[in-house]
N, C-alpha and C positions, 0 to 999 in steps of 0.2 A: 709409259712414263712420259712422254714427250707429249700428250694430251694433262700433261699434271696428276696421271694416278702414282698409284705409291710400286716401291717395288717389294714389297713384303705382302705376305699374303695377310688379309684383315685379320683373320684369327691368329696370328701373330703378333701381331702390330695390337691389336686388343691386351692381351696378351700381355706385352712388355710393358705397354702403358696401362695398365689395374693396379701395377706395384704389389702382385701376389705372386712372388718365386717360390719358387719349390719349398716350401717346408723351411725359409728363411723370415720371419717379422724385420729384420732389418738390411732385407734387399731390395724396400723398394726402391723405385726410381729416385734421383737426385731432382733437384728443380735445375738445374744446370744439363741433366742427361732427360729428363721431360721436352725440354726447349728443343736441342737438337734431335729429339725421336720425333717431333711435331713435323721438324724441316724434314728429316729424312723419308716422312710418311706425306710430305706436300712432293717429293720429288728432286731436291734439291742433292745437290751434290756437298761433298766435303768441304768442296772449296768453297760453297755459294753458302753455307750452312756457316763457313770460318767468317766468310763476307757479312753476313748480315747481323749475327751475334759479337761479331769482331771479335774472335778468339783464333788462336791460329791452331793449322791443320789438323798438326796435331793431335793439338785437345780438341778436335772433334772427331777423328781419328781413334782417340783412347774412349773418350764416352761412348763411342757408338761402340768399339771392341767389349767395352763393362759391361754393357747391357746384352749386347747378343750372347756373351758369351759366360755372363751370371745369371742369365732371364728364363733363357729356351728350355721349355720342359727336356727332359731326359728320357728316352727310350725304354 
């Protein structure tokens, strides 16, 4: 990460950003949760991701929790 990789594995990060959830037409990505999975997949932190979209922690915080945790295939 500290050379600028991302910390999710590519076929992940692939993945979350196709906008194809499990068997949902209306899970894909927000353009709001796009923006921050861009930062989060350049390496950036919550704080550096609130800093540069100017949104706070938070709401980067809860978009990254939406997407990990409405995205990731199921076992």
């Amino acid at each position: 990460m500290a050379r600028g990789g991302s910390v999710l594995d590519p076929h992940v990060l692939a993945h979350l950003l196709s906008g194809r959830a499990a068997d949902d037409p209306l899970a894909a990505p927000t353009e709001r949760e796009r923006r921050v999975l861009d930062l989060v997949a350049e390496g950036l932190t919550n704080t550096g991701i609130a800093k540069r979209l100017q949104f706070s922690e938070r709401s980067v915080e809860s978009h990254v929790r939406h997407v990990l945790g409405t995205r990731l295939p199921s076992n």
